[in-house]
N, C-alpha and C positions, 0 to 999 in steps of 0.2 A: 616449445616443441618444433623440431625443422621441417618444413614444407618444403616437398620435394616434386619432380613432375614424377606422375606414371610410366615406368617405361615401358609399356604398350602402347597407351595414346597421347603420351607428351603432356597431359594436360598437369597443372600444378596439384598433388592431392596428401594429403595426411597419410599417415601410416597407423595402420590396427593390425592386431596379432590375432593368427587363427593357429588354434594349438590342442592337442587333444589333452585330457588331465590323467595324471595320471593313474594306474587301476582299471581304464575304463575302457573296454573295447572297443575297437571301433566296428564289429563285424556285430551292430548294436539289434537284437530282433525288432521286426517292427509287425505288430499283429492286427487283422481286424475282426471284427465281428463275425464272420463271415465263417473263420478261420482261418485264412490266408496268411501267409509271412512273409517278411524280406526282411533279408539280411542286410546289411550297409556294408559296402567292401571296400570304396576306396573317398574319400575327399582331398579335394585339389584345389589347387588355385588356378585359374587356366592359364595360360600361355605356353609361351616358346621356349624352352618346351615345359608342359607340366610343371606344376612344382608338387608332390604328395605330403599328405600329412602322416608320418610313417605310424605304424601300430605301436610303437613304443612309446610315445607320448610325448614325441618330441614339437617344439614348436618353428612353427613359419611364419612371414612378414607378410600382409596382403596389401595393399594400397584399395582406399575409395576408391570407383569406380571399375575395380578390378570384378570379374565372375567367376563364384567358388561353384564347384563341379561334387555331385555325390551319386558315385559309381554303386547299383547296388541288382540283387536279385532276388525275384519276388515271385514265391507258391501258392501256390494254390491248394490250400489243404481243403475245401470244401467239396462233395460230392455232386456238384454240379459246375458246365463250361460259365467262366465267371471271367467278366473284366473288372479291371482296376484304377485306378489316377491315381498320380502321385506330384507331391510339391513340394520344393522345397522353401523354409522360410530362416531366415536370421532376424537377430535382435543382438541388444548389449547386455553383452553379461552382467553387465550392471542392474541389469532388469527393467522391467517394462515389458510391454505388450510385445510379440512376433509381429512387429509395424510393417517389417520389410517379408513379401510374397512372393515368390516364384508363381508361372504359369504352369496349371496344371498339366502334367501330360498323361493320356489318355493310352492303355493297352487296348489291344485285339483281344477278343475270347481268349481263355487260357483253362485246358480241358483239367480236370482233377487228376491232382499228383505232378503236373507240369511246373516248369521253373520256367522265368524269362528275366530276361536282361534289359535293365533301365535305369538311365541315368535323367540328372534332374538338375537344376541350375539357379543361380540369384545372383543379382548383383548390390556389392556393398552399395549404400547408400550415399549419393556424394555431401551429404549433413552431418555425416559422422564424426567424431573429432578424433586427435592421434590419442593413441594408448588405450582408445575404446579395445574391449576385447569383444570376441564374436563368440554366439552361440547359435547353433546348427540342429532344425530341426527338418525330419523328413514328415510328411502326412500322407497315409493313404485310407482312401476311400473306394469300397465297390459298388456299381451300379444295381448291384440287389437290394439294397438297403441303402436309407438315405443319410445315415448316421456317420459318423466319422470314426478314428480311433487313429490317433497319432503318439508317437513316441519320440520327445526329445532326447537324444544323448548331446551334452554339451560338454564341448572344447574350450580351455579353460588357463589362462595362465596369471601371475598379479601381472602388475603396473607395466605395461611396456618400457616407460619413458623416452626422453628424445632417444630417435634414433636415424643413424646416417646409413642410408643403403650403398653397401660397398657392393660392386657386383663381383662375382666369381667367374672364374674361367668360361666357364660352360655360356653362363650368359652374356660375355663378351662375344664368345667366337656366333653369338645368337643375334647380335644384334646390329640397329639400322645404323646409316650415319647420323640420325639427331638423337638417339639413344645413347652413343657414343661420346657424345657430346657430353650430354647430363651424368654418366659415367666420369668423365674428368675430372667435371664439377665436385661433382660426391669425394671424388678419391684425393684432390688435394684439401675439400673439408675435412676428411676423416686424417689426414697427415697432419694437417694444422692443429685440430682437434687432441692429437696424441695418441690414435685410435688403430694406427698402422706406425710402422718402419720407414725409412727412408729406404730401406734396399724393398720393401715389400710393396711401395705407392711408384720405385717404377719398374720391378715386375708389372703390374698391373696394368701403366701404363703401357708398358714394353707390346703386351698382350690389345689392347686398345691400337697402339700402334697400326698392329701387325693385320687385325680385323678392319681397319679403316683404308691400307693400301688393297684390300685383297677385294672389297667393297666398290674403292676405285676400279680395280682393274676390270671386277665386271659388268661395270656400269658402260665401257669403251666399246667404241663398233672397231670390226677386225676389217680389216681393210687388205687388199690384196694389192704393195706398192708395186713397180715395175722393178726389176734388175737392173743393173751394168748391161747384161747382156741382150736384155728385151729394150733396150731402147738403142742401143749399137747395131741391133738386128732388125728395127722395126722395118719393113719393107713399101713404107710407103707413108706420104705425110699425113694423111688420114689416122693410121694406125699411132702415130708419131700423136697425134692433139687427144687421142684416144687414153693413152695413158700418161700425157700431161694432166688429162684433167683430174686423175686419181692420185697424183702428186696434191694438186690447187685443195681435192677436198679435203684429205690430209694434214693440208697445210692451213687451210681456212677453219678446220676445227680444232689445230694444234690444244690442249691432250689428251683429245678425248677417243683420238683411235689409235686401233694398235696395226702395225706399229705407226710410229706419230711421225709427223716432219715437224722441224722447229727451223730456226731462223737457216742457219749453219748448213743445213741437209738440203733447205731449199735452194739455196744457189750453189750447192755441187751438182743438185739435180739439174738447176738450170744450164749450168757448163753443157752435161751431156746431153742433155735434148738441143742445145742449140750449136752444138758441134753437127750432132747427128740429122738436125734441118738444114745445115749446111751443106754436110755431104750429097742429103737427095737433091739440092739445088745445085750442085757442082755442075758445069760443061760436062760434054762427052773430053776422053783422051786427054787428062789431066795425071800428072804425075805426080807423089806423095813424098816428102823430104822430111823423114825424124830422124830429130839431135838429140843424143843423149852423152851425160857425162859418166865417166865412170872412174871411180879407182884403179890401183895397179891390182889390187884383191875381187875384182868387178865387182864390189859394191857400188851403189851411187854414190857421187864425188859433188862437189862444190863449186862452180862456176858460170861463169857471165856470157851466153853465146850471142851473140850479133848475126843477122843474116842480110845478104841485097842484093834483088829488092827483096822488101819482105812479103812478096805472095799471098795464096788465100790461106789462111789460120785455120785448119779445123780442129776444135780439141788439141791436141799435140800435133799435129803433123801440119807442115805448110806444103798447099797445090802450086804446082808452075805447069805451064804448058811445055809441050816437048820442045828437046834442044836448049831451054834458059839456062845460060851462065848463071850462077848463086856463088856467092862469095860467103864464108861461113867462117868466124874469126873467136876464139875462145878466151879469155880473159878472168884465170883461176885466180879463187881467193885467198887471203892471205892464210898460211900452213898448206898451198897447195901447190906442187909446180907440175908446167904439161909436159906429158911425154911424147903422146902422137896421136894422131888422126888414122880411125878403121873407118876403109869404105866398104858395106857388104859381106865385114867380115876380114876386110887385106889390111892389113898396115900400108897406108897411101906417104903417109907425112908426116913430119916431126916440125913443121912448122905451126904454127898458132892458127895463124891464117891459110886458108885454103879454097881453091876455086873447083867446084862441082858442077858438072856439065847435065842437067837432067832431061835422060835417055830411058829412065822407067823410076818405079817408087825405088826409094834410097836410101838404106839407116844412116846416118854419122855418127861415131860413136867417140868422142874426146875423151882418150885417156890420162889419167894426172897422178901424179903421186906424193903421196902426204909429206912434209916436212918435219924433219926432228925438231920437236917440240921439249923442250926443260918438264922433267918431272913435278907434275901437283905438287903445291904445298902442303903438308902435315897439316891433317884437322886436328885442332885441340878443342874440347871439352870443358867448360867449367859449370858446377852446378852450385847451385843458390838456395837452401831448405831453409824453410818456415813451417811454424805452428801458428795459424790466423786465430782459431780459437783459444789457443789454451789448452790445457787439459790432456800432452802429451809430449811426445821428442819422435824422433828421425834417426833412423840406425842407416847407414848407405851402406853395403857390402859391392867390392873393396872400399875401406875408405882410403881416396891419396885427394890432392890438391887439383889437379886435371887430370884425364882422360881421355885414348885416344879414338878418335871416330870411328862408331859401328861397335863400341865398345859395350860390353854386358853389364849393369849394375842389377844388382836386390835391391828394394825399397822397403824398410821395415818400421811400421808404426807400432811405438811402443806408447799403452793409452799408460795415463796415472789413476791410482784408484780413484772412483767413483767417476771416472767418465767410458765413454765406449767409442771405439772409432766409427766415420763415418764413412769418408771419401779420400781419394787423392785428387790432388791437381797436380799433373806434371806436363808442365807445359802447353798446359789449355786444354788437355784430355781426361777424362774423367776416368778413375778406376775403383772397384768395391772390394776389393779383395786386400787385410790388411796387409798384406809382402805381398809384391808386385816383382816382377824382372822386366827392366826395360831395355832396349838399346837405342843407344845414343846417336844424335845426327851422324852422317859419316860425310855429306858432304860439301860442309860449311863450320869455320870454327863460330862456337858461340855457347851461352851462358845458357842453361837448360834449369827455369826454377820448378821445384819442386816442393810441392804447400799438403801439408796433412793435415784435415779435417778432424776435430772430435766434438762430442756432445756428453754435457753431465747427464751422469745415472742417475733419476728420481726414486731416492729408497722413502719410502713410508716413515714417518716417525714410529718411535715405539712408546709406549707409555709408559710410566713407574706405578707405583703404589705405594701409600704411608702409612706406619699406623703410630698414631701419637697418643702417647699419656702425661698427661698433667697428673702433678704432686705436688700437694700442698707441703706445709708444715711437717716434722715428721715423716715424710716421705706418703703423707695418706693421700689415696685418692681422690682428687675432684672431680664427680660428675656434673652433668648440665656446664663444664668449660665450652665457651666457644672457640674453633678454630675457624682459623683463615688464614688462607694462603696467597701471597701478593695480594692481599686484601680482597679478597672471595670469600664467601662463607662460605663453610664445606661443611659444616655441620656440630654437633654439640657432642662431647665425651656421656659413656655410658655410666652406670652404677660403677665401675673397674677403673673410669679415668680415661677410658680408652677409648678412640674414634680410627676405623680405619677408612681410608681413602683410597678407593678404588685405582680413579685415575687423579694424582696428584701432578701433572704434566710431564712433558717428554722427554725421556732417560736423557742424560747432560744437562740439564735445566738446573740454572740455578736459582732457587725457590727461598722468598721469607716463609715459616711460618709463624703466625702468634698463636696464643693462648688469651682468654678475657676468662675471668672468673667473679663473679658479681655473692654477696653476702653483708648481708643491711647495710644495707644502702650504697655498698665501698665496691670499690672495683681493682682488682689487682689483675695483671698482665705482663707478659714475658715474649720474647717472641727469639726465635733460631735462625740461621741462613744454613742452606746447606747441597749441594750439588745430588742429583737425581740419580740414582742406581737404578737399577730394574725391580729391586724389591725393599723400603726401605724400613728403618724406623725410629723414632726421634722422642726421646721425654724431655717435658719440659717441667721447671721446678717451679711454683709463686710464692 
């Protein structure tokens, strides 16, 4: 029997089945002395959420240590205000005492002809063993009288046996991250097992998945980071260490807030804040110098600028005091030739090199223009197909020998009797679907293998049946013949000669039978081979 945890409290516990039997209400009357009744409306297993035991007599899984819940309402047929207690108790269906007790609970007066509403509670026993089944009794007692009067309805199913909790949608999207956990567990047991699909163990987990990021995300504190523009803006260094430090914590809890810094973000963030503690530490009357390259199309372009001297750095832009000579030299890379030098906007110069006189801030802007470049080579394609297990072939739509990049194929797995497709592998990516349409790399030639999965079908055997008669001499009957089949006794002919054999083994089998036939003291014997039909039958002569 498999021992699993609870998934409410983790602990490790058995599984018992609580199930209503069938024919048997559950809206069960419960009377007292008194004349009072209640009805029983609903039993439950409690958690996240409910699970009900439906009126149809359907059954449910409870775990030890789990508490079954029984919703009911209770009148008051006597002509006097009356209170009542109610408990609930289990036991195994197996029988034995009601060991296991609920705590009483206790109504208010309840005037004649009134109804009221009460539920009542027990917890399985954690001594219980798996397959135990439960039986559900309610008891009520009124304070008028000291007598009791209880009414068992019991819920009722045969032999549980092992059983692997798969969980369902519902109580995924219900559950914790160590719930989640023990869910894994179960769902490649019950895979392994043969109990689930390969396409249904990773729905499931797909779903597991999906409840386990959404679990992370709100376990994360939200954090308010700074902008581009809040920290280009900040007005003063105070403000400036103000929302560094919400970077650092950000960063110092990297992933547990949203949104996160990780390595990468932390030092772009540093760039700007320490451009931007630059700036507030800058002189008065300092002039600003960015160089920027660009294409002939004003995209950005590709090259090398030199400047001297090289000034104060902030972020992009380098300070000089007013009046400094800068010499500003561009050095395009290869596929790139320069055209000219903008000052502000002018075409200044078609030389490389150029001297900037700074008399206030100043873009440069290095124009260049791309080189004719030889057209890319032609991607070709070539594909690789295998069947790893067995059990099928590979249809490519188009089929040719290569393929050019970006190009469309079909992928069609054609399974052989008695097996069923599983997966593909194309190229290290997984797909479930048996025809598939891929495309192909487009920007690199190369060999793209493609492996299709199958798995044999488990058909049942089926069984035959025989019926033999032995004939003596004359063709006469012998009864008390023994047969045997691959040397099993399968039993003795009748008054007729005749024995039939229910299951003489599995349709294709090929089967000896003999005959023994015993008469003072002598024993004669015969025996047959013969392959299994689904229904057979065989005489044998001695």
């Amino acid at each position: 029997m498999v021992k699993q945890k609870n998934p409410t409290t983790g602990q490790t516990a058995g599984i018992v089945a609580l199930v209503a039997a069938g024919g048997v209400g559950l809206w069960a009357l419960l009377k007292d002395k008194d004349g009072g009744q209640a009805d029983v409306g609903l039993i439950r297993k409690v958690g996240t959420p409910d699970i009900y035991i439906e009126e149809t007599g359907s059954n449910t899984v409870a775990h030890i240590n789990e508490t079954i819940k029984v919703d009911f309402g209770w009148r008051n047929d006597s002509d006097i205000d009356t209170s009542a207690s109610f408990q609930c108790q289990l036991r195994r269906h197996s029988g034995g005492s009601w060991g296991s007790k609920g705590s009483w609970v206790k109504s208010g007066p309840v005037e004649p002809g009134k109804t009221i509403l009460a539920s009542v509670t027990n917890q399985i026993p954690s001594n219980w063993d798996d397959g135990d089944n439960i039986d559900v009794k309610v008891r009520v007692k009124t304070t008028e009288e000291a007598d009791f009067y209880e009414k068992a309805e019991v819920f009722e199913v045969g032999e549980v046996g092992s059983v692997i909790f798969i969980p369902t949608a519902v109580e995924i999207s219900n559950a914790d991250l160590d719930t989640l956990d023990i869910y894994t567990i179960n769902i490649q047991a019950a895979y392994d097992a043969g109990n689930i699909t390969l396409q249904e163990k990773m729905e499931l987990q797909s779903l597991i998945n999906q409840r386990r990021g959404a679990l992370k995300l709100l376990l994360k504190e939200v954090i308010e980071l700074p902008s581009v523009t809040d920290i280009e803006n900040a007005p003063s260094i105070a403000e400036l260490d103000r929302l560094w430090a919400l970077v650092e914590y950000a960063y110092d809890n990297y992933p547990n807030t949203i949104p996160d810094v990780n390595d990468l973000e932390y030092a772009i963030f540093e760039q700007y804040f320490s451009a931007r503690r630059a700036e507030l530490n800058l002189p008065p009357e300092m002039f600003g110098l960015e160089i920027q390259v660009l294409a002939v199309n004003g995209v950005l372009g590709t090259g090398k600028v030199t400047v001297s001297p090289p000034g104060e750095m902030v972020l992009y832009t380098i300070y000089y005091a007013p009046g400094t000579p800068v010499t500003v030299v561009l050095t395009p890379v290869t596929g790139y030739t320069f055209k000219h030098w903008i000052k502000n906007g002018v075409i200044i110069s078609t030389s490389r090199s150029f001297v900037v006189t700074m008399n206030g801030d100043t873009i440069m802007q290095a124009v260049l223009e791309k080189t004719t470049e030889p057209p890319p080579a032609a991607v070709t394609i070539t594909l690789t197909t295998s069947v790893p297990t067995g059990g099928g072939a590979i249809y490519i739509s188009p089929g040719k020998s290569s393929y050019a990049g970006g190009e469309l194929i079909w992928c069609t797995a054609l399974k052989n009797a008695g097996y069923s497709f599983a997966y593909w592998d194309i190229g290290g990516v997984q797909f479930y679907d048996s025809q598939v349409q891929i495309e192909l790399p487009s920007y690199v030639s190369t060999n793209v293998a493609i492996k299709a999965y199958f798995y044999k079908t488990i058909v049942a055997p089926v069984t035959a049946s025989l019926v033999v008669t032995v004939l003596g001499i004359y063709n006469i009957p012998l009864a008390s013949s023994y047969i045997y089949i691959n040397d099993q006794y399968k039993g003795a002919t009748n008054a007729s000669g005749q024995l039939t054999i229910a299951n003489a083994g599995n349709v294709g089998a090929v089967v000896t039978v003999q005959a023994l036939w015993n008469s003072g003291g002598n024993t004669w014997g015969a025996e047959k081979t013969l392959t299994l039909q689904s229904s057979n039958s065989l005489t044998i002569n001695l």
